[in-house]
C-alpha positions, 0 to 999 in steps of 0.5 A, spaced: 935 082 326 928 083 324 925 085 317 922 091 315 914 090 314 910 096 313 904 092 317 904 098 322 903 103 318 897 099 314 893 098 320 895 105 322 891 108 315 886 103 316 885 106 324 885 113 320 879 111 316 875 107 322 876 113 327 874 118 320 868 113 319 867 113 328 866 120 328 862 122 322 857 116 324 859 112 317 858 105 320 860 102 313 866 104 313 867 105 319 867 096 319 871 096 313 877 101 317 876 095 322 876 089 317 883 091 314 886 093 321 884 086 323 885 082 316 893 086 316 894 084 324 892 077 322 896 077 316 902 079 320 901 075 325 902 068 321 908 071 317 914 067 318 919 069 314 920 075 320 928 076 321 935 074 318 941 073 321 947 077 320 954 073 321 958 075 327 964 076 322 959 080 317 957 085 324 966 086 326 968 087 318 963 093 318 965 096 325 972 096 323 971 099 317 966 105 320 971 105 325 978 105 321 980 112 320 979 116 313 985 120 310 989 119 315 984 123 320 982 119 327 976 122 329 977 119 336 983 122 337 981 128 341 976 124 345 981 119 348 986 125 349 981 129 354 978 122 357 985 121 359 987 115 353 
């Protein structure tokens, strides 16, 4: 499974900042929105510590337990009955 990184949303502030600078013509800044959008997609891309694994027993333990009725009550009942199960 993939890990949760929070490049995407700084290469998306950095994007911001650069077309911000891009439109009002603030060439400096503009540059600097680009260094980090490309400093930060570097950054991710030599990154390789990226997934983890997830034990098959560990992935059927949970959906048995979100599967297994609460207090008695089979939310799945009345879905197999107008199914015809």
């Amino acid at each position: 499974m993939p890990r949760n990184t929070a490049a995407g949303a700084v290469i998306a502030a950095f994007g911001l900042i650069m077309c911000f600078a891009l439109i009002w013509h603030i060439w400096d800044l503009a540059l600097f929105g680009l260094a980090g959008m490309v400093a930060t997609f570097i950054q991710r891309t030599y990154d390789r510590d990226v997934d983890y694994y997830v034990p098959a027993a560990e992935v059927a333990r949970i959906e048995t337990a979100l599967r297994t009725p609460a207090y008695g009550i089979d939310p799945w009942a009345s879905i197999q009955c107008r199914m015809g199960g």
